[in-house]
N, C-alpha and C positions, 0 to 999 in steps of 0.2 A: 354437724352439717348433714349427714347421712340419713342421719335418725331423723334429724326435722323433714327429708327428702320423701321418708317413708309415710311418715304422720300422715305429710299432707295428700300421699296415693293412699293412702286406706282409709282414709278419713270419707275422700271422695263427695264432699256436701255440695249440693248442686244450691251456685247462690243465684236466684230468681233476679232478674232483671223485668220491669214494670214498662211495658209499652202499654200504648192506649188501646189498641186493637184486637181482635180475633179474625181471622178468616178461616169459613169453613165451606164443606161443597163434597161433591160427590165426584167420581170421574167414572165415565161410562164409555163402551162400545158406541160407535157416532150413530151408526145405522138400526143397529141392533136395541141399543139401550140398556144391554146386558152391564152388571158394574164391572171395574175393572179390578182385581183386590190385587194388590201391592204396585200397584203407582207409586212414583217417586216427584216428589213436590217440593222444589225448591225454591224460596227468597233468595232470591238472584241477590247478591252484593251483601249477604248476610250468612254466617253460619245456619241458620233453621231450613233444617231439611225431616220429611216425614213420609208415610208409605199410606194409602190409603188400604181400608182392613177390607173383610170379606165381602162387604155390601159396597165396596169403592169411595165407602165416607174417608175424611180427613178433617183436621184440626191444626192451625196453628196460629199463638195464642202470643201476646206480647210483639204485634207487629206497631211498629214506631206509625205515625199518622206519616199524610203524604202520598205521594208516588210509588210504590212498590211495583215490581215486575218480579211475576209468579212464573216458573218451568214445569210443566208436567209431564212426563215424559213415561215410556213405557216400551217392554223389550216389541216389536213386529209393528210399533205404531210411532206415524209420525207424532213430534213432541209438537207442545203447541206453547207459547207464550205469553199471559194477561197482562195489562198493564191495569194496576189499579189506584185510583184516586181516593184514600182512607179517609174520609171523616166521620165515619164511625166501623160499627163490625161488619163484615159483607159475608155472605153463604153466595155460592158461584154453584155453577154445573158446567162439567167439561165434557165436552164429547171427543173422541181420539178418533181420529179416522185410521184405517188401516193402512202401513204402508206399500205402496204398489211395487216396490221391490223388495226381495229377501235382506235379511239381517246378517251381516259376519259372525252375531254371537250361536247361531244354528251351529256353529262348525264346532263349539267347546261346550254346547249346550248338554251332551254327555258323559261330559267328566268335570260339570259344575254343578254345584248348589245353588238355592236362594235364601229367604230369609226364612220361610217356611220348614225346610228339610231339619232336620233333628242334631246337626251335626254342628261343633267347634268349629268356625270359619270367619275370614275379616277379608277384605276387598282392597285393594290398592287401585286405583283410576288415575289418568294419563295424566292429568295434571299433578298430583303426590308423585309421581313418577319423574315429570319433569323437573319438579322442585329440587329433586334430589340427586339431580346426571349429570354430576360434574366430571362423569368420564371413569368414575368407580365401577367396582361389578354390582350386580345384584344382591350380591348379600349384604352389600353395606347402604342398599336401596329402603331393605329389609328392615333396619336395624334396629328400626323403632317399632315395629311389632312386636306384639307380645309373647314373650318369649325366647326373642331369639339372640342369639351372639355371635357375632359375625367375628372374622379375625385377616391378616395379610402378613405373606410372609414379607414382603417389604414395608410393611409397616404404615402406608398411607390407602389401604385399599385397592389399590393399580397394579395389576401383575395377578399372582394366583392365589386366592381367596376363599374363604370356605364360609362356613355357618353351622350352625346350634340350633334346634329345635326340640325346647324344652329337654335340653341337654343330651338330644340325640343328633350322631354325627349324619354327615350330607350323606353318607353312603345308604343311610337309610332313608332319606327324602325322596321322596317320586315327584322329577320333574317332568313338564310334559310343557311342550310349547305348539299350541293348537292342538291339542290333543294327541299330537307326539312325543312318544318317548324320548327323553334328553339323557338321560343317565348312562355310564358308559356299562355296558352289556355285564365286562368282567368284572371290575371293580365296583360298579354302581356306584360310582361317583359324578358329581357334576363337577366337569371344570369348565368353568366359568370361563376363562381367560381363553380357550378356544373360539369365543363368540362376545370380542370383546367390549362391542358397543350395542347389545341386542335390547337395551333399554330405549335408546332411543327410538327402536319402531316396536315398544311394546306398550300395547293400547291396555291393558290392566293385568292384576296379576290377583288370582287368589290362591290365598292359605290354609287348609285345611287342618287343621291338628288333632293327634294323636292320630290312630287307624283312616279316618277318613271314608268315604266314599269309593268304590270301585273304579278302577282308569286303568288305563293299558302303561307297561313296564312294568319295573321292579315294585314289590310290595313294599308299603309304607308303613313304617315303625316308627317315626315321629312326627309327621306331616305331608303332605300334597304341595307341591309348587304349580298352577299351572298358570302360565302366560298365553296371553293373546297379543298377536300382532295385531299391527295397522289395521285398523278397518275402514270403511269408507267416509268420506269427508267431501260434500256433493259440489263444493269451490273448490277452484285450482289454491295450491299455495305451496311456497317454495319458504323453508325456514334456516336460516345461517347459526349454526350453534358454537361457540366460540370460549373455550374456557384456558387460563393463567393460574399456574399456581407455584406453590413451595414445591421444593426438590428438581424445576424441571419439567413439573409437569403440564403439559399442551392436552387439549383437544381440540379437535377441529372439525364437524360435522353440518353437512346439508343432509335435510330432508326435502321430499318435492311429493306432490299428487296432482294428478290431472287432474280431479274431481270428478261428475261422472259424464262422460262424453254419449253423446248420443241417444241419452237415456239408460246405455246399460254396459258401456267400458270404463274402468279403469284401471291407472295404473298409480304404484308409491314406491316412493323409494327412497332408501339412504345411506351414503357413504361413510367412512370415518376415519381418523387418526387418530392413536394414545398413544404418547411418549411422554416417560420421565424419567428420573436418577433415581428412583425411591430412598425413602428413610434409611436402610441397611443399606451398608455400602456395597456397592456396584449392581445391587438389586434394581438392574434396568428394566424397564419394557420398551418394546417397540411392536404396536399393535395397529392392524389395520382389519377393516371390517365393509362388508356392505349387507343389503337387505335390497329383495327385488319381490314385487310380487305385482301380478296381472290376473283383473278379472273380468267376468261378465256373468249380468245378472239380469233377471226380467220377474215377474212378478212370482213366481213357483221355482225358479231356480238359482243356482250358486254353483259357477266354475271359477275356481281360484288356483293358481301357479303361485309357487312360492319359494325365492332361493335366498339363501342367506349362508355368509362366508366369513370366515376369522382365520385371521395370520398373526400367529403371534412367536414374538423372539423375545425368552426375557433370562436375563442371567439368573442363575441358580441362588436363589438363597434358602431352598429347604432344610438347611442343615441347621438351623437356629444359632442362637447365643449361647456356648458356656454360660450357666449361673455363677462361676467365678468372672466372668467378664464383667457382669454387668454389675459389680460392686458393692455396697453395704449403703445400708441409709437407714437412719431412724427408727424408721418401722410403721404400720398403716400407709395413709394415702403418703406419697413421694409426689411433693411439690417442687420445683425447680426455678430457677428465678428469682428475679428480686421478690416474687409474691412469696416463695419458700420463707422470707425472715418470716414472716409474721405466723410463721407453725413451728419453725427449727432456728434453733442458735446460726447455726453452720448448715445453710439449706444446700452447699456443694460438696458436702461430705462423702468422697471416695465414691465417686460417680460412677468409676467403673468406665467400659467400652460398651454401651449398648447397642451400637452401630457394628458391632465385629460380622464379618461374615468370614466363614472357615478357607471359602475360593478363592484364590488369587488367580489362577489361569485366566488370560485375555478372553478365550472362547469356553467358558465354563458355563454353555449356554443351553436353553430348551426352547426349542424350533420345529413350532407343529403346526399345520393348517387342515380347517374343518371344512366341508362343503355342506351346504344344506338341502337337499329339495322336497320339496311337499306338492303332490297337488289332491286338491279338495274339490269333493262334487258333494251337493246339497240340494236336495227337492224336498218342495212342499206338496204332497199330494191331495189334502184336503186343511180348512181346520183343525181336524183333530190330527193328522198325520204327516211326518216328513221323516224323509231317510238322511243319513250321512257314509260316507265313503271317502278313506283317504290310500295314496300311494305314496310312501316316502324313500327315498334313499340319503344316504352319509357317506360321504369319503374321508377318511382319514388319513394323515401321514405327517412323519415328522419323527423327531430323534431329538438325544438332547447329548451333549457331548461332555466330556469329565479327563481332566487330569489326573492317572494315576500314581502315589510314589511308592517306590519300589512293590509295587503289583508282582504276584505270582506267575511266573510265566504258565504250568503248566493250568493252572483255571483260568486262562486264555488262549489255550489250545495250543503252546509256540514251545517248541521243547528247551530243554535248559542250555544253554553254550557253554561250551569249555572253552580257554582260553588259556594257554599253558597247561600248567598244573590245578585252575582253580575251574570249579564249576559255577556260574553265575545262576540262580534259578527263581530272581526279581529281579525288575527292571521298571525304569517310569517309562509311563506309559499314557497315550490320549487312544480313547474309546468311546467308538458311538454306538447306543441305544437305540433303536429303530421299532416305529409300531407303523403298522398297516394295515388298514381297518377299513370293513365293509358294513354298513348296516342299511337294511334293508326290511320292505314288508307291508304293512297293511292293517289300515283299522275302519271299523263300520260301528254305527250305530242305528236303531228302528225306534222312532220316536213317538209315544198316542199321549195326547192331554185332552181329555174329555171336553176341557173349558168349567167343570165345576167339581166334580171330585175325584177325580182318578187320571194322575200323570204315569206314566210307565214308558219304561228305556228295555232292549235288547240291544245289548252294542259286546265290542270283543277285537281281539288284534291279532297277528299272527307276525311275529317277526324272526329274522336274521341275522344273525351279526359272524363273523367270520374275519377273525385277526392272527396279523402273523406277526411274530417278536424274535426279534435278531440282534447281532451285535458284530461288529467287527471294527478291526485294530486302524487308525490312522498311521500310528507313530508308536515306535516303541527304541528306546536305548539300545536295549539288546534285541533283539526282531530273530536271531539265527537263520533256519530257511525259510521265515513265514513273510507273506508278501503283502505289500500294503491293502485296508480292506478287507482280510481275511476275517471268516465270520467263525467265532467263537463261541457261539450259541445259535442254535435256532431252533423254534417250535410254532405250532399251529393252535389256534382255538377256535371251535366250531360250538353257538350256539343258539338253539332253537328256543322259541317261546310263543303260545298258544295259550289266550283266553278268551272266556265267554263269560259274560254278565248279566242280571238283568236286575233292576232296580223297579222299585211300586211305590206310589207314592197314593194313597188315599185319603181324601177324609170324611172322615166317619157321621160330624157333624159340622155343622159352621166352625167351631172352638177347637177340634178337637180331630189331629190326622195322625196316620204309622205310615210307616217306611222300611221299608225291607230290600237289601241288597243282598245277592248269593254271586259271588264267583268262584269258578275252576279254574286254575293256571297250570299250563303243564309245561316244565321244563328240562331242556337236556342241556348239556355240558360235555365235551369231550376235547381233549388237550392229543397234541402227539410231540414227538420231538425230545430236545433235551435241553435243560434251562441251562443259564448261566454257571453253575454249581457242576455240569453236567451228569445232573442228578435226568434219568429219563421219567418224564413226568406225563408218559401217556396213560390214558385213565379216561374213564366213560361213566356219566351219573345220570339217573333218569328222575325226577321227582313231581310229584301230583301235589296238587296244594289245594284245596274247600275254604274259603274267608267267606260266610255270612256274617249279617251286620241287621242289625234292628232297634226301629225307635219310634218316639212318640212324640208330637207337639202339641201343646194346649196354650191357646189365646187366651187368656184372661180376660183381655179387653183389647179394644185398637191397638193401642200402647205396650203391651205386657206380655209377656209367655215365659211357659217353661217345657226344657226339653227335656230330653234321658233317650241315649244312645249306647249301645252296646256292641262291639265287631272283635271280630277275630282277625288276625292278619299272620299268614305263613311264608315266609322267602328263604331264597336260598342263600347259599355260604358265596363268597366274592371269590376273586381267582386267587388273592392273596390266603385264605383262607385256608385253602386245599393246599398251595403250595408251602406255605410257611410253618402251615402245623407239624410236629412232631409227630411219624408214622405211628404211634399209639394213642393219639389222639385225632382222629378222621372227623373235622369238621363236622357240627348235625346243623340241619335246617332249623330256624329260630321259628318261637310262636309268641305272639302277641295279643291275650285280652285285654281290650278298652275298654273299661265303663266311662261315660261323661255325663253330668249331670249339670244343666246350665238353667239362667235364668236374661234377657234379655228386656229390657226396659226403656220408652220414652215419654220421653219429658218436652214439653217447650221449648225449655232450654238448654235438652243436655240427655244426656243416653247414658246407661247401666248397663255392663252385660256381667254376669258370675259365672264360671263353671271350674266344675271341680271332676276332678279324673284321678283314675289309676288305669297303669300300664301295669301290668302283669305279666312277666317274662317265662318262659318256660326255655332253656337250653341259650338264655341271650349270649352272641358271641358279642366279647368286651374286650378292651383293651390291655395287653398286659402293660401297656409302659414303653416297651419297646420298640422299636421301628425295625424293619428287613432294610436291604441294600440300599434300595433307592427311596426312602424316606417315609415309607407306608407302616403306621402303627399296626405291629402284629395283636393279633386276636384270639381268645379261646373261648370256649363253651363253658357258661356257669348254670347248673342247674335251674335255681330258682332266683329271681331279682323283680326289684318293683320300681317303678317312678311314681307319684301320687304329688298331688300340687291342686292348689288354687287360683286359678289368673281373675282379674279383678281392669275389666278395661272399661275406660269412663271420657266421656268429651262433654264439655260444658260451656256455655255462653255465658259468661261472666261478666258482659259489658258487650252494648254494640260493639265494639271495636277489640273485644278481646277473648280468645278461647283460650282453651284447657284440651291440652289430651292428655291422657296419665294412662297409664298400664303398668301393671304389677302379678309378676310370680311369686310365690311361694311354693316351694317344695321338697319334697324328702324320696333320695334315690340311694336307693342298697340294695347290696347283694347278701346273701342269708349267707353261702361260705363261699369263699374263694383261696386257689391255690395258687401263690405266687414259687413261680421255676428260676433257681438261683445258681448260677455256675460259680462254684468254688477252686481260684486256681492258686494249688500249692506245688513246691518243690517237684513232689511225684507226679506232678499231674493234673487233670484237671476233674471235678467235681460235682454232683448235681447235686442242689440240697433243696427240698422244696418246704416251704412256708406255708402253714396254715390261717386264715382269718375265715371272720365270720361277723354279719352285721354289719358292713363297711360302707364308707360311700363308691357311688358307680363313679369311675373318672371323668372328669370336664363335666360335672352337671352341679351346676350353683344354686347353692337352695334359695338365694332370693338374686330377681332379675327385674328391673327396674325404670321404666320410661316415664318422658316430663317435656309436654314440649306448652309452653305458653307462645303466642300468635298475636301480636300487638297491630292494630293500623294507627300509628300515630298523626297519619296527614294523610291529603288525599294518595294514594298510588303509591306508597310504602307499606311496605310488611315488613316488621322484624321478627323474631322469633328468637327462643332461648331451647335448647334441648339439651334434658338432661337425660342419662344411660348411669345407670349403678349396676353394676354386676357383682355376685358374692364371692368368696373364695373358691375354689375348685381344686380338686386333686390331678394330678397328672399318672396314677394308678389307682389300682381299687381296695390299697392297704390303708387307705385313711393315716398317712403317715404323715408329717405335719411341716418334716423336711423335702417332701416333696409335692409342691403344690404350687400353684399359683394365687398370687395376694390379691382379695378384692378391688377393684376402682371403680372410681366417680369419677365423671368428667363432663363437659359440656362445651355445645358447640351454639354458637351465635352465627344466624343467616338474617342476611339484609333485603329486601327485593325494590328495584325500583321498577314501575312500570308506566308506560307511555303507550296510548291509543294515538293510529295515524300521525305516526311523528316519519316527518320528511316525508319519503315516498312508501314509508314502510305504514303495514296496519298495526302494529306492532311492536313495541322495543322496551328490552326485559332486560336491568343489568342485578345478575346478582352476586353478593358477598358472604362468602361462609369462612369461617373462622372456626375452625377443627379444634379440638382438645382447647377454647380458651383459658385454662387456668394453667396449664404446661405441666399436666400430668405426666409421672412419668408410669408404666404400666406395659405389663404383658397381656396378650389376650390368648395365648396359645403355647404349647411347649408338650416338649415328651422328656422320658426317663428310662434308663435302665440302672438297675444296684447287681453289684457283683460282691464275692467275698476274697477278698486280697491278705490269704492267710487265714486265718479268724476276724479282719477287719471286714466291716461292711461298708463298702465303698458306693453313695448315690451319684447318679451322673446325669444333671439335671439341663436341661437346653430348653431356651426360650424364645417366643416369637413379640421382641419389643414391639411398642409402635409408638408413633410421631408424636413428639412433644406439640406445642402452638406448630400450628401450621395455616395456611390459608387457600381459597380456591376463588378465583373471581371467573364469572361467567355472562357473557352476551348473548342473547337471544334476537334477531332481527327476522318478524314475520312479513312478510306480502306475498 
């Protein structure tokens, strides 16, 4: 089944569908008469979508006879809409008048790309967005792009959730939302589940991969996220979002917009609820969220306010599954089910506990809330010139709390009790974890586009973050003289970050443009205090960092191009990094060559894109296997490693009423040598025994990754869809060891849409049905490992993040 899955993504044969018609035309400046080159030209109620080339010509070829309604639309111009009567080919001319207010996308227009720029990139828009918010995070928004692998420790998406990008961890993604850094300063992680419904007021989302283009935060080692919110919508509309599902789980969401009042106010906004039981037991959430933002605009400018909030409480389940839990079975895909006969004798064979969570405590829980604010100022000073300037702040706080058994009194500060004759010196114990976090700061950008060959950005950011980390005791058995609340730890981290960019974009002839990006990032770091360990962990690092980047685009023709891109990217070690390392081994700052070499393609009926990459790692920190205290995969520095791959993404009209998306990875990531640190504990004592390899695969990165989604309208105001996700096998360290890994899966999910225009009082009403995992896979998407020596024996100890067999989500949409 697998193999036939692959065939038919590599095969990729675009099958021609036969309308009678062609429509062609030009689209031009209204006044001017200047063309416009990359217009977007859409058959309304049809997949064929196309961009007009340098001269504003366009082409689309197989339109059915009839009625058709054409969209033309363009970023600073009002879109305009044809209706047209086909009875034979027709050539149009469109004139775009300019629009008499500023555009929302000014505000991201410096830390985005177009179709133009030289670089790896795919576009997610509000409606692929909507289709897919059944109250999940982002990464399982994601899912079906190319490339990536989303995973949840509860096992249905809801709660806290991560992602893959081309096999690199989120701590290396640069997310940015409006051009804000989202990434948490120390870790450079994104957690999601701080901002738990931020889909629903995000108006699109692009992907960058590999190196990327220049943006403010953390350097990008395997991709770009950046989000945009809400942008303006010139009608009032208020939309009730409503979704049911497996385990418990609720959403419940309004949005609303004024539209735009007076010619130049508005306001949007949106509320929300997510509760569920999740898949792993007691893996609750209980998440609440909103999104605010107010603006005013007039024809050269853009003031925007913007706040956005997440509360989230969700029981602990970072601690995975025992691989003895989760049981024996067959071997390849684990089907479950009455469908399991028809693959296995005995499809319930020692099923194992897949659902185990390690917690039992009532309040074994993680309770943190995010505050957001942004405000944006945007001037258009000419044609050819506008500026950007943002002010953001972040509040942080929250704690997650843990039952301890027989915990160490003294590594919690509380001395040992005598009691008689005996000394007691554990005791169980409840501790809470505390972070409290500032971030703050500033980013600009300086925008010229000539209007015919030369776009150019100066933009850059300056930010703050300032976090303090504590702990102290609830509850303790034995407590002696310590008083409740006592803090056990505490330390400070202060860090600064400063960059400047500037981006060129020329071209050289009609066919044929370069691009050249250079930035400086300069970063400090300094820690005080004393951790948990009460290891004193103050220490001060200053580091400079140079990423240029360069490429080329050549147009073939309307239709066709090819690019080559080349960047460097330099960042720094996480907080875990510093802290967790072995004082002879002092974290180094990671370097990243990208070469990418693409091809982009259309068709009538259907688009081709190829591009082929290496990542070249110089000192990459990678995973050992292991985790530190509170759940985070420790990390070391390997010399030399590479990732290299081919993505292959394709969409097809294979029938008025029927598309094709397909995406497909291929690729090979190793490390050239790697030392695995092994504690040996015997009788005398305990041990360090280190392990040599070489040639290995990098952990969690699957050399083939795999997407399929077919799009049915079988009647009028039905969509169905089939989507299918292959993912390959993966390691869970970098010994390429074969008992420690996780097993490829297949799986697929079926979504229903029903849709109704002006039904009741509503302009709108959208009920839809997704059906998760339908075949009732069963499969891991995530886990860690550590191996010790128990004697001479080598003991692996392997822990897994299951997820949900069948499961379902149904969702109500009601607009007016």
């Amino acid at each position: 089944m697998k193999f036939a899955f692959f065939f038919l993504l590599i095969l990729g044969i675009p099958l021609a569908t036969f309308g009678q018609y062609k429509i062609s035309g030009q689209v031009t400046e209204q006044k001017t008469g200047e063309p416009l080159a990359g217009a977007h030209i859409e058959l309304l109620g049809s997949y064929k979508v196309t961009a007009s080339d340098y001269q504003g010509k366009f082409t689309l070829k197989d339109v059915p006879e009839g009625k058709q309604r054409l969209k033309i639309s363009y970023v600073g111009y009002l879109s305009d809409t044809l209706t047209l009567d086909l009875e034979n080919n027709r050539e149009i001319s469109i004139g775009l008048n300019a629009s008499s207010i500023i555009s929302d996308e000014v505000i991201v227009s410096a830390t985005r790309v177009d179709r133009g720029i030289p670089t790896t990139f795919d576009n997610l828009e509000r409606k692929e967005i909507k289709q897919e918010n059944y109250g999940q995070r982002i990464p399982y928004i994601l899912e079906d792009m190319p490339s990536v692998v989303s995973t949840s420790n509860a096992g249905i998406g809801v709660g806290y959730t991560g992602l893959r990008i081309r096999g690199t961890a989120p701590t290396r993604v640069n997310v940015t939302i409006n051009g804000i850094p989202l990434n948490d300063a120390e870790s450079q992680n994104v957690f999601w589940v701080d901002i738990p419904d931020i889909a629903s007021s995000t108006e699109n989302i692009q992907v960058q991969r590999g190196v990327g283009t220049s943006t403010n935060g953390s350097g990008a080692f395997g991709a770009t996220i950046n989000l945009q919110t809400s942008t303006l919508e010139k009608d009032p509309y208020v939309e009730l979002n409503n979704t049911a599902g497996s385990f418990s789980t609720f959403k419940n969401n309004i949005r609303f917009g004024t539209g735009l009042i007076d010619g130049h106010w508005s306001l949007t906004g949106s509320v929300s609820r997510i509760v569920s039981n999740g898949y792993i037991d007691r893996a609750s959430s209980d998440l609440k969220s909103y999104y605010l933002s107010a603006a005013y605009r007039d024809d050269n400018t853009l003031v925007k306010a913007i706040t956005f909030s997440g509360k989230e409480r969700t029981y602990q389940s970072w601690y995975g599954v025992p691989g003895d839990s989760l049981g024996s079975y067959p071997g390849g895909q684990r089907y479950l089910g009455a469908l399991g006969k028809l693959f296995y004798e005995d499809h319930a064979y020692n099923k194992g506990n897949p659902t185990y969570n390690h917690y039992s405590y009532e309040n074994q829980i993680d309770n943190y809330q995010q505050d957001h604010y942004q405000l944006h100022f945007s001037r258009t000073f000419s044609e050819y010139w506008n500026a950007n300037a943002a002010l953001h702040y972040t509040r942080g706080r929250g704690y997650y709390e843990q039952y301890r058994e027989d915990a160490s009194l003294t590594f919690h500060d509380i001395q040992p009790v005598t009691i008689g004759n005996d000394t007691i010196t554990t005791s169980d114990l409840i501790r809470k974890r505390w972070l409290d976090n500032y971030f703050y700061g500033m980013t600009y950008s300086m925008n010229y586009d000539s209007q015919s060959r030369l776009e150019a950005t100066l933009g850059g950011a300056w930010n703050t973050y300032e976090g303090g980390h504590y702990g102290n005791i609830l509850w303790a058995r034995y407590a002696g003289n310590s008083e409740m609340r006592d803090r056990f730890y505490d330390n400070d981290a202060l860090k600064r970050e400063f960059n400047i960019y500037g981006k060129l974009n020329y071209r050289i002839t009609p066919n044929l443009q370069v691009f050249g990006d250079l930035q400086y990032r300069q970063v400090s770091y300094s820690t005080r205090g004393l951790d948990i360990d009460e290891r004193n962990i103050t220490q001060d690092t200053l580091m400079h960092f140079i990423n240029p980047k360069l490429g080329v685009n050549y147009q073939l023709n309307a239709g066709n191009s090819l690019y080559a891109f080349f960047g460097i990217s330099n960042r720094e070690p996480t907080r875990n990094d510093f802290l967790d390392a072995p004082e002879e081994r002092h974290p180094k700052p990671e370097t990243l060559r990208n070469l990418e070499l693409g091809y982009r393609g259309n068709w009538d009926n259907g688009t081709l894109k190829l591009n082929a990459y290496l990542m070249d790692y110089k000192n990459q920190l990678v995973q050992t296997g292991k985790l530190n205290d509170v759940g985070v995969p420790v990390r070391t520095n390997v010399q030399n490693s590479y990732r290299m791959g081919l993505e292959i993404i394709s969409s097809w009209q294979l029938h008025d009423d029927i598309q094709w998306d397909a995406n497909l990875t291929l690729s090979r990531n190793k490390i050239q040598n790697f030392q695995q640190v092994l504690y040996a504990y015997t009788p005398d004592g305990t041990e360090v025994k280190n392990k040599n390899y070489s040639n290995t695969d990098i952990a969690f990165s699957p050399p083939v990754i795999g997407n399929s989604e077919f799009t049915f309208e079988p009647f009028t105001n039905v969509t169905a869809s089939l989507q299918t996700k292959y993912v390959g096998s993966q390691y869970l360290d970098n010994t390429s060891n074969s008992n420690r890994k996780i097993n490829n899966y297949l799986i697929n999910d079926l979504q229903l849409t029903y849709t109704l225009e002006d039904f009741w009082n509503f302009s709108e009403a959208e009920l839809d049905l997704m059906v998760n995992n339908l075949l009732d896979v069963r499969y891991e998407s995530n886990g860690y490992t550590f191996s010790y020596y128990l004697g001479n024996e080598l003991v692996n100890q392997n822990y897994y993040y299951p997820q949900a067999g069948v499961h379902y989500m149904v969702m109500l949409s009601l607009s007016f």
